[in-house]
C-alpha positions in Angstrom: 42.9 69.2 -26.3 45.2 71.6 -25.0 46.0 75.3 -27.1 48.4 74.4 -29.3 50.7 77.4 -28.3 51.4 74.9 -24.5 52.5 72.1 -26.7 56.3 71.4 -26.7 57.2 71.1 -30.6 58.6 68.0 -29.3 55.2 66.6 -28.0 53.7 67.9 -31.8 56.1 65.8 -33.3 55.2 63.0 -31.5 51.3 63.8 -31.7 51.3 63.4 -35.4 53.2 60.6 -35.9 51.0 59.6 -33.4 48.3 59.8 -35.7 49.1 57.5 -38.0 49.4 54.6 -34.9 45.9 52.4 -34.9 43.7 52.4 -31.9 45.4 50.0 -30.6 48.9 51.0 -31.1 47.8 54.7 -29.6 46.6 52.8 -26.3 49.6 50.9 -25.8 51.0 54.2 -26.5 49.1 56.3 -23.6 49.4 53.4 -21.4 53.6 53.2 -21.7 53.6 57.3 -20.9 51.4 56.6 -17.9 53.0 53.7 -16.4 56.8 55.7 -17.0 55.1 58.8 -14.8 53.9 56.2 -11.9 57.2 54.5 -12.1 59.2 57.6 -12.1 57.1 58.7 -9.0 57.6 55.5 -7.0 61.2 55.6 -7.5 61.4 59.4 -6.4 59.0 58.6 -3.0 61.5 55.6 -2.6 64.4 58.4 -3.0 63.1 60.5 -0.6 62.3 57.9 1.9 65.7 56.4 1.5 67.1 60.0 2.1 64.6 60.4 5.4 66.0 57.5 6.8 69.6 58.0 6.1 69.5 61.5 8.3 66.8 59.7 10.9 69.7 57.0 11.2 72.4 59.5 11.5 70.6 61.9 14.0 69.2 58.6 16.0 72.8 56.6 16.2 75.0 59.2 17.4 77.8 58.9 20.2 76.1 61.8 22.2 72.4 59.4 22.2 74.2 56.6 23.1 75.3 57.9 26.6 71.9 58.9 27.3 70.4 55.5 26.4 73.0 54.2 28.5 72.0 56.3 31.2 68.1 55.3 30.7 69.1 51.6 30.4 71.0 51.8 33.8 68.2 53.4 35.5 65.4 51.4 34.2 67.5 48.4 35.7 68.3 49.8 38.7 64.5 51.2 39.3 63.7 47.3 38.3 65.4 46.0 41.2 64.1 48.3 43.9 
């Protein structure tokens, strides 16, 4: 167990009422604090990856890009036909 000068008196509190929980209710416990971290990490990765594709979008669909791929398009027809 970790020194008890790291723990949070906030975690201590919840450590020993914690230790009046059964087995049972202690598992239930432990597994409730894990799941919260792995959902709280798939909503930030989901975060970020909405963020990444927000500024993709933005730096993809722009006025200036446009032209060009209207240039492209035009040529890659025009080289089609010859």
């Amino acid at each position: 167990m970790m020194f008890n000068s790291t723990i949070s008196p906030r975690v201590k509190k919840v450590l020993h009422t914690a230790k009046s929980f059964s087995t049972t209710e202690r598992l239930v416990l432990a597994k409730l604090l894990l799941d919260s971290l792995v959902i709280d990490e798939a909503e930030d990765t989901a975060d970020w990856l909405a963020l990444g594709l927000a500024a993709f979008e933005k730096d993809w669909d722009n006025p200036d890009d446009a032209i060009y791929d209207q240039k492209s398009v035009s040529s890659a027809l025009i080289g089609a036909h010859n």
